[in-house]
C-alpha positions in Angstrom: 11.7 -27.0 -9.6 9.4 -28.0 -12.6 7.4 -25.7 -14.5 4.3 -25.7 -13.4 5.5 -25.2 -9.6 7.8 -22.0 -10.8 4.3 -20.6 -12.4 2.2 -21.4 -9.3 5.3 -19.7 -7.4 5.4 -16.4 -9.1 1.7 -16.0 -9.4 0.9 -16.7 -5.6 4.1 -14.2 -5.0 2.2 -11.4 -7.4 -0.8 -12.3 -5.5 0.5 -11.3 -2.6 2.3 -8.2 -3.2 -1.1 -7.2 -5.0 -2.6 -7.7 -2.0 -0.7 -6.8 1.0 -1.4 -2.8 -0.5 -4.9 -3.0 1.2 -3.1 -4.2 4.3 -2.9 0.0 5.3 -5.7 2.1 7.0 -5.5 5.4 8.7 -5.8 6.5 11.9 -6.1 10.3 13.3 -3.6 11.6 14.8 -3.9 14.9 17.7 -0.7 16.6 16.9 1.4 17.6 13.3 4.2 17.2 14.4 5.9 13.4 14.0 8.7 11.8 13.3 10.3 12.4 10.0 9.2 10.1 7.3 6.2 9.0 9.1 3.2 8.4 6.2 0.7 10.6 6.7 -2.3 12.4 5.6 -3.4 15.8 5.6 -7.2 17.1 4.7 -7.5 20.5 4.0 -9.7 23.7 5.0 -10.0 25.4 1.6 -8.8 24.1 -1.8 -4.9 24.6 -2.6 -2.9 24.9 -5.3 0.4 23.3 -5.4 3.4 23.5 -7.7 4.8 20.2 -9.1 8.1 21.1 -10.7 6.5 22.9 -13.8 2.9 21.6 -13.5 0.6 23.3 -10.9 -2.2 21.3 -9.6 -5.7 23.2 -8.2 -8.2 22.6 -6.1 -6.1 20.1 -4.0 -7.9 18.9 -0.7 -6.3 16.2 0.6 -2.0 15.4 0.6 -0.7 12.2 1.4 3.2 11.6 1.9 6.2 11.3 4.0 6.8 13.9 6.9 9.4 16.0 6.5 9.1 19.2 9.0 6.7 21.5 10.7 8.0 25.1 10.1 7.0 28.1 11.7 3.3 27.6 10.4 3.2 25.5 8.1 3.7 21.7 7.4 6.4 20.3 4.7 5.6 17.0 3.2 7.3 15.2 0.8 4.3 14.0 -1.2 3.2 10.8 -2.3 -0.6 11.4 -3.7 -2.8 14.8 -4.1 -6.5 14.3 -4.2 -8.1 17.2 -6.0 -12.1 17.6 -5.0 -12.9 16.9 -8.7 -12.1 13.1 -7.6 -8.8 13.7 -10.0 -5.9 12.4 -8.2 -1.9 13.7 -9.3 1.4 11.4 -8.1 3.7 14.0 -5.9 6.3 11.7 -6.7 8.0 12.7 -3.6 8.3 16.5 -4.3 7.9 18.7 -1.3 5.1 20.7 -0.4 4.3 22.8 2.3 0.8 23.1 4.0 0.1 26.5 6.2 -0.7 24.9 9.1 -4.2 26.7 9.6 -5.1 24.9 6.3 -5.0 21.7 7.6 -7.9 20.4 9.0 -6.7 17.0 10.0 -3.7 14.7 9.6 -3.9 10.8 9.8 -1.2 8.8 10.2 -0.7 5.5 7.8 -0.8 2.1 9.7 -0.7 -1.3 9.2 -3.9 -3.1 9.7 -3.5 -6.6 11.1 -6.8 -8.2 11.0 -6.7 -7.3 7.3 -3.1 -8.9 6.5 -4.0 -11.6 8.5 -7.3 -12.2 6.3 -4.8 -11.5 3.4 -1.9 -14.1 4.0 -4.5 -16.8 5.3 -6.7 -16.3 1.9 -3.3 -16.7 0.3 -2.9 -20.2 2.1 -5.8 -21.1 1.5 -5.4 -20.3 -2.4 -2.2 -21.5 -2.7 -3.1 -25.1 -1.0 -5.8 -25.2 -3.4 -3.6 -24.4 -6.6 -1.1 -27.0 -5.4 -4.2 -29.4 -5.0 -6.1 -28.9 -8.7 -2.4 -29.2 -10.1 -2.1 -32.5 -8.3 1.5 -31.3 -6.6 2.0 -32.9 -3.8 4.8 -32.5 -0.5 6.7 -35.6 -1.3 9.7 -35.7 -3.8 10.1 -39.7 -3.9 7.0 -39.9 -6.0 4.8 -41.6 -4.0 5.5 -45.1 -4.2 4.1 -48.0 -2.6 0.6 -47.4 -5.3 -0.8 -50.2 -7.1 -1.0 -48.8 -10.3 1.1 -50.3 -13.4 4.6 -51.3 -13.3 6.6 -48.9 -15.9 
């Protein structure tokens, strides 16, 4: 594999990866409960604070993570993101947290959205047959042959 095809490689691969994150949306869900480690999100009725190991975060309004359990009142998450109303944002870095369940508001549950990874992989077609085209790479390994140009 030359060069320049390993760099077209690894930058369409990045590309993608980059990408396929936007490939998520949300959809609401009509019950708390779910199967554990389902991605979810939960909005809140009034501002929480939550302890993170030895940092406390206020004014929390929104949880997203993995589903852990639904205890007698109250939902434990195993948190990913915590969206303060400030617009600040802390990593849970999977800690657990737990909700009281008259807090929550709403959950939504994290899907995968198929019109948008299909408009994500064919962009990435599309980009990647153009790369291989302005760097002149082409499908065949014999070299072409059979052209008129100069003999070497």
């Amino acid at each position: 594999m030359t060069l320049k095809r390993r760099r077209l490689l690894r930058i369409t691969v990045l590309s993608a990866l980059t990408m396929m994150v936007g490939c998520y949306h949300y959809v609401p869900a009509a019950t708390l409960v779910h199967p554990q480690g389902t991605a979810l999100r939960a909005y809140l009725d009034t501002l929480s604070a939550f302890e993170l190991r030895e940092v406390t975060v206020n004014n929390i309004d929104r949880v997203e993570g993995e589903f852990v359990l639904a205890d007698a009142g109250g939902l434990i998450l195993s948190a990913t993101w915590l969206q303060a109303i400030t617009g600040s944002g802390f990593a849970g870095r999977g800690w657990t947290v737990r909700i009281p369940e008259a807090n929550v508001t709403a959950v939504e549950l994290k899907r995968i959205s198929w019109w948008r990874t299909g408009v994500v992989v064919g962009g990435l077609a599309v980009g990647t047959w153009l790369g291989f085209d302005a760097l002149g790479v082409t499908g065949s390994r014999d070299g072409g042959g059979g052209g008129t140009g100069p003999p070497l």
